[in-house]
Structures are given as C-alpha cells and as structure tokens.
C-alpha positions as a printed Julia matrix, in Angstrom:
347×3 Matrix{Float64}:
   0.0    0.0     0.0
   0.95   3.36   -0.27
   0.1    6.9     0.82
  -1.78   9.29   -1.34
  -1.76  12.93   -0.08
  -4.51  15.21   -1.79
  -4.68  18.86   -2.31
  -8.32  18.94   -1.31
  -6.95  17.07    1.97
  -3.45  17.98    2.86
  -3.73  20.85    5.77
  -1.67  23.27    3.88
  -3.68  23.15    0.73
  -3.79  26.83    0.58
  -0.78  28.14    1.05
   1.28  25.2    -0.56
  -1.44  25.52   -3.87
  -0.7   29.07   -4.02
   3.27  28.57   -3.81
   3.26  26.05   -6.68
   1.15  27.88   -9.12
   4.31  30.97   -8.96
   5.85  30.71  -11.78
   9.81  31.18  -11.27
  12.76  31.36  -13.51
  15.62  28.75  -14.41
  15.38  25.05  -15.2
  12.68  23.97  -12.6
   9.27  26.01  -12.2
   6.99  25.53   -9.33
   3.42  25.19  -10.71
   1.5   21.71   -9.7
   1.28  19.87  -12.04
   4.51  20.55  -13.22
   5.5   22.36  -16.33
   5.11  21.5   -19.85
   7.38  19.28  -22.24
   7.42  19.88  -25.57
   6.7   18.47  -29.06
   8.86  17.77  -32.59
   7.69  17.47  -36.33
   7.76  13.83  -35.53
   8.06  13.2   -31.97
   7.04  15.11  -28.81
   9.64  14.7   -26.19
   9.06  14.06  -22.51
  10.85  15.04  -18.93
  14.38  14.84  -18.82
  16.4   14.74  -15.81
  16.93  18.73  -15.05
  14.75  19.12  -12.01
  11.88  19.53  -13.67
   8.76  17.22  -13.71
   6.89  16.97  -17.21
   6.24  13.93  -18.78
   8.25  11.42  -20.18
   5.79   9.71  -23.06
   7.32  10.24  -26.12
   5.36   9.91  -29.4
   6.99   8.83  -33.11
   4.71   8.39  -36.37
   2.27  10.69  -38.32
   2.86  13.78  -35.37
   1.76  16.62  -35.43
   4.38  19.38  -34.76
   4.5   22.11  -31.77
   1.48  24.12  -32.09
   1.1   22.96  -35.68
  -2.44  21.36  -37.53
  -5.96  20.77  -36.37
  -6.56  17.61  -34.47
  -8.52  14.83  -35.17
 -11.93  16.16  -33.48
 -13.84  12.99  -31.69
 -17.78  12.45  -33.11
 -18.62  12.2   -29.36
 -18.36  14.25  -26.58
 -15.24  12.22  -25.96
 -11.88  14.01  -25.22
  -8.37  12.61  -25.04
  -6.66  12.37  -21.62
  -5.48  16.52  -20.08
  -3.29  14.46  -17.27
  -2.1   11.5   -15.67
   0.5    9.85  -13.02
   3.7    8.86  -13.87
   6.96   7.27  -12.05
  10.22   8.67  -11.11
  13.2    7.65   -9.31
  13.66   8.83   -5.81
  17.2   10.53   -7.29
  14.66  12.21   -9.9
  12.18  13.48   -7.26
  14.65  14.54   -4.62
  16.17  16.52   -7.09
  13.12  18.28   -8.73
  11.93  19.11   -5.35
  15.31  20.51   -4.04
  15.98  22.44   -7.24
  12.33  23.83   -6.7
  13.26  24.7    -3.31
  16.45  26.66   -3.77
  15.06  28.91   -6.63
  11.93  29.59   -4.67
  14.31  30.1    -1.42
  16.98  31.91   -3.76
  14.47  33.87   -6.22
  15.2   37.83   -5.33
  11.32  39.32   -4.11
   9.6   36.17   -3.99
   6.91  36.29   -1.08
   6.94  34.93    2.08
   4.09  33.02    1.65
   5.89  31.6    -1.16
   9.2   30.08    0.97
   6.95  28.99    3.38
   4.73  27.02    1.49
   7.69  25.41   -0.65
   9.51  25.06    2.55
   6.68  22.75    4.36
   6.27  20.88    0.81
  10.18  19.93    1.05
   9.76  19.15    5.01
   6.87  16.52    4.19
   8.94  14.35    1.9
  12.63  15.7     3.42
  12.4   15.52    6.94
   8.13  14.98    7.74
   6.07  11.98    6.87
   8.8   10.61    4.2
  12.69  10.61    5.53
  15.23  11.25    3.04
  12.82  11.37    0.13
  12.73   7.35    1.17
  16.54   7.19   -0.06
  16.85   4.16    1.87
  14.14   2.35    0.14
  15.44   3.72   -3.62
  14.98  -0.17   -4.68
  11.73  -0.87   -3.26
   9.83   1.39   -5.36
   9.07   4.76   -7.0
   7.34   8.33   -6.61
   4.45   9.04   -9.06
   3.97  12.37   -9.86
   0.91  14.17  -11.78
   2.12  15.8   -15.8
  -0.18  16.83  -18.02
  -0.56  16.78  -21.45
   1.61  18.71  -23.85
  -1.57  19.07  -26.0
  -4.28  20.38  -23.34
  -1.77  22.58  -21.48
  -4.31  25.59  -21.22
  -7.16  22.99  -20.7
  -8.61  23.5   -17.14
  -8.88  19.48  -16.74
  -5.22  19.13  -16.99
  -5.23  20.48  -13.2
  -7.79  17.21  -12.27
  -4.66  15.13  -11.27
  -4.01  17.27   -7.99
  -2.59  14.51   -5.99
   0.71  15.68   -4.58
   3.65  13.23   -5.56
   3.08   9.79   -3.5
   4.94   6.65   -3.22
   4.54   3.44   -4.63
   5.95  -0.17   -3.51
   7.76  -2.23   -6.68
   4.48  -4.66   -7.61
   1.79  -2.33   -6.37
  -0.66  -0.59   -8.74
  -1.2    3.41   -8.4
  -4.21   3.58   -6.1
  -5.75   6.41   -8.7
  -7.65   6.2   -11.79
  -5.49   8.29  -14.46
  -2.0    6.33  -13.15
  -0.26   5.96  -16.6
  -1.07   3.12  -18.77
  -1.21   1.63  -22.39
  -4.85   2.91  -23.06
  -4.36   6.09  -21.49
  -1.25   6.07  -23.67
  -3.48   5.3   -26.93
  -5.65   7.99  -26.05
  -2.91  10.64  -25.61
  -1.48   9.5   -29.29
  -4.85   9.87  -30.9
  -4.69  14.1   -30.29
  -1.29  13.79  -31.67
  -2.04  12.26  -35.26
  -1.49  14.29  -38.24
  -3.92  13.58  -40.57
  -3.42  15.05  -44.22
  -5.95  17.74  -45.46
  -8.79  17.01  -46.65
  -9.32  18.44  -50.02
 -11.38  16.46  -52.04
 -10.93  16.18  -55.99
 -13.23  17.53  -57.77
 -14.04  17.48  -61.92
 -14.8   19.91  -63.39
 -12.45  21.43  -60.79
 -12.69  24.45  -58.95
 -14.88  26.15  -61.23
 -18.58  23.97  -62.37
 -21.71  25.17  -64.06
 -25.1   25.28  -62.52
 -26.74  21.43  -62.6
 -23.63  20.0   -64.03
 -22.8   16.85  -62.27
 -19.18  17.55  -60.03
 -17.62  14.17  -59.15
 -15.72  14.26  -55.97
 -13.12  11.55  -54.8
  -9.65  11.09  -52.9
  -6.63  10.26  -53.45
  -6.5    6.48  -52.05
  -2.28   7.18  -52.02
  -2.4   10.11  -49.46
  -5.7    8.65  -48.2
  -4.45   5.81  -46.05
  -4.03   4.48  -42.13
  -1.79   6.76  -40.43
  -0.59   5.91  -36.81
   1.63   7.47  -33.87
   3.23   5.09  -31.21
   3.22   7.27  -27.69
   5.66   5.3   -25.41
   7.11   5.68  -21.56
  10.09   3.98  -20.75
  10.75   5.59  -16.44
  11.47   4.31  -13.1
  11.41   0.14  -14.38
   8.15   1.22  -16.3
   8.15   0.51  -20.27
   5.12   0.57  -21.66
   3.65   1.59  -25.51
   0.86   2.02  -27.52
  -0.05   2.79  -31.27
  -3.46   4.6   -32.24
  -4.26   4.33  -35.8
  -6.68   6.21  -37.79
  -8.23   4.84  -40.78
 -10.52   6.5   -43.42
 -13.97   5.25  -43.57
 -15.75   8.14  -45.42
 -15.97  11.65  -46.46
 -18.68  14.31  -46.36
 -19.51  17.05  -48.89
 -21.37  19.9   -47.49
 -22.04  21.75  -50.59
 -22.41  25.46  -48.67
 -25.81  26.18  -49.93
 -29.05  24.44  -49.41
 -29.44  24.99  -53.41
 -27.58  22.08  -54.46
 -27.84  17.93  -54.24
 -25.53  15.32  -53.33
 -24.18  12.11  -54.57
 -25.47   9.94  -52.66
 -28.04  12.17  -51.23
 -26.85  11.84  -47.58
 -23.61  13.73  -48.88
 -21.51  10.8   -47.47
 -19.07   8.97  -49.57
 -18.46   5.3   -48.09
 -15.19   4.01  -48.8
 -14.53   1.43  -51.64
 -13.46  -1.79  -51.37
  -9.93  -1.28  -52.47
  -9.56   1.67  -49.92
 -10.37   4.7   -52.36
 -13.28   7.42  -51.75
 -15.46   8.26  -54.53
 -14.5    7.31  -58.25
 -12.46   9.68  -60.58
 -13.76  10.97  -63.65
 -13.1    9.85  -66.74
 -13.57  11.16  -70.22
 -17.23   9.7   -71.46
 -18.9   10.23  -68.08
 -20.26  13.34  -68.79
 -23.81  11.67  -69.03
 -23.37   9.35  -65.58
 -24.88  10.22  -62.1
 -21.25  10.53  -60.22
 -21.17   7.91  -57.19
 -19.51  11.16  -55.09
 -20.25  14.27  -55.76
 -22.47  17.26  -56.24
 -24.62  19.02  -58.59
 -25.19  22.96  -57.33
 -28.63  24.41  -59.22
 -27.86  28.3   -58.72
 -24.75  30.41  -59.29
 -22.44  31.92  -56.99
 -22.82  34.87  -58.0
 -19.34  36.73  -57.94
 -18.26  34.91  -55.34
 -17.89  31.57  -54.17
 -19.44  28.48  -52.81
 -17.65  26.94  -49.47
 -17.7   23.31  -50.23
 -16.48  21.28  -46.88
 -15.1   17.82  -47.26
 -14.86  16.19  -43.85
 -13.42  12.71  -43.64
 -14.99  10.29  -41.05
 -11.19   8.08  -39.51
 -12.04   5.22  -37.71
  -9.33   4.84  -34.56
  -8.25   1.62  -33.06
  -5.27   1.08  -30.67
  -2.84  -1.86  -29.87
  -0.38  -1.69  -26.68
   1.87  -3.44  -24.33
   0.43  -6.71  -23.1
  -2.02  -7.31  -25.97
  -3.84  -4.6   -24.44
  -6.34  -2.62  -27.54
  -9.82  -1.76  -28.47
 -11.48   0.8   -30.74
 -11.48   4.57  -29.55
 -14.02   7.04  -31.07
 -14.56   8.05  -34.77
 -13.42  11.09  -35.46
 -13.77  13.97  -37.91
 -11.26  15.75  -40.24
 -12.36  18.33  -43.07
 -11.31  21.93  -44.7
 -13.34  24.06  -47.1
 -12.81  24.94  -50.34
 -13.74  27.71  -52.46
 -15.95  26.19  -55.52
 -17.2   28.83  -58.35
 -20.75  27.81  -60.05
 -21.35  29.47  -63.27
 -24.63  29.87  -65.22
 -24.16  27.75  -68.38
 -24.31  30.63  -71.25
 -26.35  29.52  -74.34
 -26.21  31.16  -78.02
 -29.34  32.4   -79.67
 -29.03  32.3   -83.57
C-alpha cells in the first residue's frame, strides 16, 4: 500500500497551492502539475532529468508538430486524456523538489508566503512523513507524480490530477484512476495524429456550371491508415501504444441548401480497395457521379464553401495485448468552388 496525499486534503492546501502555481525562472518552475514538455515534427519529447517534472511519453509516427495542424476532433463528446500519473526515481524526485526549493528560497522578491509554502512541501517528503525522500528504500519502489498533457496545457482538466507526488511499492498498482497506462497512452497519441488535409478532388475542378454533375473523390495514395506510437520507458516502467486512424468516409457539405448530393446523404463510403469516390473519366459526362455534387444556382461573384470532412475510424494496440477501438473522429477543410450559369447562343 501506499500513501496518497490530496490537495483537497493535505492541511496546507492553501498556502502550498498558491506557492506552486508561482511561476519562477531557471530550469525547474513551481506550478503543480509541473510544467510543460514539448513536441517535434515527428516526436514530442518528454521530462528529462533537469529538475523539472513533465512527462516522459514520447510519441513517433504521423505527429503533429508544436502548435502545428488541427486535431482529429472525436464524433462524441469524448476528449483525449489533459493528465495523468507517472513514475520517477527517488534521485529524480529529490532533485526536482530541491531544485524547486532553492530557486523559490533563492528567487530575489519572492513572497513569504511563497518560501513557506515550498519550505513545508520539502519538510513533508525531506524531513516529515517521508525521511530522506525514502533514499533508503530507492529499490523498493518509485514516486508518481501528476504531468499533463503537452496538447491540453491551457485545458482547465489538466489540473484534475491534484494529488501531490506519492509513493509506490515495486508490484503495487497506483491507487488512482489516471496512473499511466497503455490505453491512457493510446488515447494521448490519438490528439497527436497528423492527418493530411482534406481536399477532395473535384471534376470539373474548382470552377462547375449550374446542374452539371461535379464528381468528388480522394486520393487512395495520401488517403491511407496513419498511426503514432506514444511510449514511456521511467522508473522500471516501459510501456507503448499505437493509435491508428483509418478512413472510412468523407462528407460534402455543398455550402448552400441549393444544391444535391451524390449519394443524397452527402456521405461517400469508402470502396473496397480503400479509395473514396470514383475519378472521372472522359465519357462520363452523361453518368450520375457515385460522389459528388450538382449545385442548381450560381455563386454569384463569389464563391461556394464546399467542406469535405473525412470520417477516420481509430483503433489502438499496446503493451500486453492490451487494444480496443477509440471514437470516430472527424477531419475536413473548405474549399472555395465557383458555379457558373451555363451561357447559351441564340441564332
């Protein structure tokens, strides 16, 4: 068993809250949870052994970069994890807490209030309930700390894991219910996918002619599974999972109600050999496309804003056969389409 301490509970709440949410200068900062990693073209890198405590789950694949790209938006209400519990190594713990301690202690103007609160917060593991940061026991086991996700940052739910940092006996499982593992894993990676854009094809292209047939389709090539691996390797724990997303359909919204769609739901299933919708092809004119619209006014001088939204169905596989099916979700841009009046010739 082991002993989990709780903001809501811990005496100091307060004060020690209020200390850990300053935000000071140099290597460690002293907000709860701890401060953010950060993210590559292709992989978002974890915690590192400076002091400071954000996480270590890396992620390699189809990533999206820093700041970069719309993710994959859930069809439910769903959303991917904003926290969760990790391990660290009593030499990793010890040090982020004493490094936090000597720049609060050290940081010129800093309040009171501030020292005092950090102070106690050292005491409890230094000198209080813990000895030694349980040096002594550096075999036996490991400190779990709260980091949230590099994705949901300004997300008020990644502040739900407020359990201050509490220890855990080698063989025991985290008494708490976001305590790292392969399916929380799989639902951090599925926020980091980058999926391509989602501009359909379209013939005649960009520019149609009022109840002329558009066929729509994608290109099966750039249309295909994609899939990022987010995996932990800290404190003994080594665990991985890969969320893949896989096209299933795509939705034309035609931007006016004065148009009709192929099929007339507006959604394209996919084919059997994994394409969307069916090129055209010279001697077609006179065929009903099996994707596409038809618009039956003009634009005008401006332009239609046709939005093609692609439905990804997302699975996940992880460490210990571990897997399932996460929710759908939704990808789409707009695109400008011009519709002409067809001009005839008196004689």
């Amino acid at each position: 068993m082991h002993a989990v301490i709780s903001l809501r509970r811990f005496a100091l709440a307060g004060v020690v809250a209020g200390a850990l949410v300053a935000a000071l200068p140099g290597t460690a900062s002293a907000d709860w949870p701890p401060s953010k990693g950060s993210q590559g073209d292709t992989q978002q890198s974890g915690g590192s052994d400076d002091g400071t405590l954000t996480s270590k789950v890396t992620y390699s694949g189809s990533v999206r970069s820093s700041g970069g790209g719309t993710a994959v938006r859930p069809v439910t209400d769903w959303t991917p994890p904003a926290c969760w519990y990790e391990p660290r190594s009593v030499a990793e713990f010890s040090k982020y807490v004493e490094t936090m301690y000597d720049e609060t202690i050290n940081t010129p103007g800093q309040h009171s209030y501030a020292k005092t609160a950090v102070g106690q917060f050292r005491d409890m593991y230094k000198d209080g309930e813990y000895k030694d940061y349980n040096k002594e026991k550096a075999d036996e086991g490991n400190w779990w700390v709260a980091v949230q996700n590099p994705d949901r940052m300004d997300d008020p739910a990644s502040m739900e894991c407020d359990e201050l940092p509490f220890w855990v006996d080698n063989g025991d499982t985290p008494d708490v219910e976001q305590a790292v593992t392969p399916q929380i894993l799989a639902e951090a990676a599925y926020n980091a996918i980058q999926l391509p854009d989602t501009e359909a094809a379209l013939a005649p292209e960009n520019v149609t002619k009022v109840n002329l047939p558009t066929w729509a389709w994608l290109d099966k090539a750039t249309f295909k599974e994609v899939s990022v691996t987010a995996s932990l390797n800290a404190s003994g724990l080594n665990i991985q999972a890969t969320t893949t997303a896989k096209p299933v359909s795509l939705k034309l919204e035609p931007g006016t109600t004065d148009a009709e769609t192929y099929p007339a739901s507006g959604e394209c299933a996919i084919n059997a050999d994994g394409s969307i919708g069916e090129p055209y092809a010279k001697g077609k004119a006179d065929e009903t496309p099996p994707c596409g619209l038809k618009y039956l006014r003009s634009s005008g001088d401006g332009t239609f804003r046709l939005r093609a939204t692609v439905t990804w169905e997302i699975t996940w596989a992880g460490t210990g056969g571990a897997g399932g099916d996460l929710p759908n979700g939704t990808f789409g841009n707009d695109q400008a389409v011009t519709v002409q009046e067809i001009q005839s010739i008196n004689r």
